[in-house]
N, C-alpha and C positions, 0 to 999 in steps of 0.2 A: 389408525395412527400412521404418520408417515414419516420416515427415516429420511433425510434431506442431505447429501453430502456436497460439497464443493472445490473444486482445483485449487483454491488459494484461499488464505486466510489471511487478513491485515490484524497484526497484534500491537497494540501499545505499550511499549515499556518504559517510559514516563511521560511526561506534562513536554517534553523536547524531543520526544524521537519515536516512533510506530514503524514494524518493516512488515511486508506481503511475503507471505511467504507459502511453498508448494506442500499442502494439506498432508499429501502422499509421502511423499522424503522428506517433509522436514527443510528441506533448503530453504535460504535465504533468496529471494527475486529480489528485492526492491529497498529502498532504504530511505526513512524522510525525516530530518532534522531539521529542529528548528533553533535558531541564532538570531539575538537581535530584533525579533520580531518575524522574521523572514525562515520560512520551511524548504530545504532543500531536499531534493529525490535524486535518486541516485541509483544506477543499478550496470552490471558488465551488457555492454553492447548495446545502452540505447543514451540517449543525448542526456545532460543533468538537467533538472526542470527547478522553476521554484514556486512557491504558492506565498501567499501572504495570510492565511485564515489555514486551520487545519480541515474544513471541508475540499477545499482545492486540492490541498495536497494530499487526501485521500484518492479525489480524482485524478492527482498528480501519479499516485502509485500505480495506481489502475494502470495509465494510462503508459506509463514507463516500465510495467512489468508488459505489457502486454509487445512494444516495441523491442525490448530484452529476449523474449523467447519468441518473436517471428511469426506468432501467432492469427488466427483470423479473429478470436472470440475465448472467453473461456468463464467460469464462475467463482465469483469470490464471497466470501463472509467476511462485512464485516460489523463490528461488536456495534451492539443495541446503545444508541446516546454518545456515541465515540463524534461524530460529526459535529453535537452542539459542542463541546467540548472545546474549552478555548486553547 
């Protein structure tokens, strides 16, 4: 059996808003609401993005936490079916 752990987790907490956040402490990275149709990300120290589908703006968090903390790469969870997810 294998124990699998990861740097980040994206969590969904309703049907308008999911944020990434750091496995280890617990902080907040990343932030993606959605308004009107349209999903915004959001996070200290990287540009705001927006996605139009919440698979994007998965890629959006990714993609703006990763610019947020400077980094070269890192690993994230996220939830099983959360992409089909409108």
């Amino acid at each position: 059996m294998f124990a699998v752990t990861t740097d980040h987790q994206i969590v969904p907490f309703s049907d308008d808003q999911m944020a990434l956040f750091d496995a280890k402490t617990g902080d907040r990275i990343a932030v993606a609401t959605r308004d009107s149709g349209t999903w915004t990300i959001t996070a200290d120290n990287a540009d705001t993005k927006s996605a139009t589908d919440r698979s994007s703006a998965i890629t959006a968090l990714l993609d703006t936490a990763l610019e947020s903390l400077g980094g070269d790469g890192y690993s994230t969870m996220v939830p099983h079916g959360l992409a089909e997810q409108p």
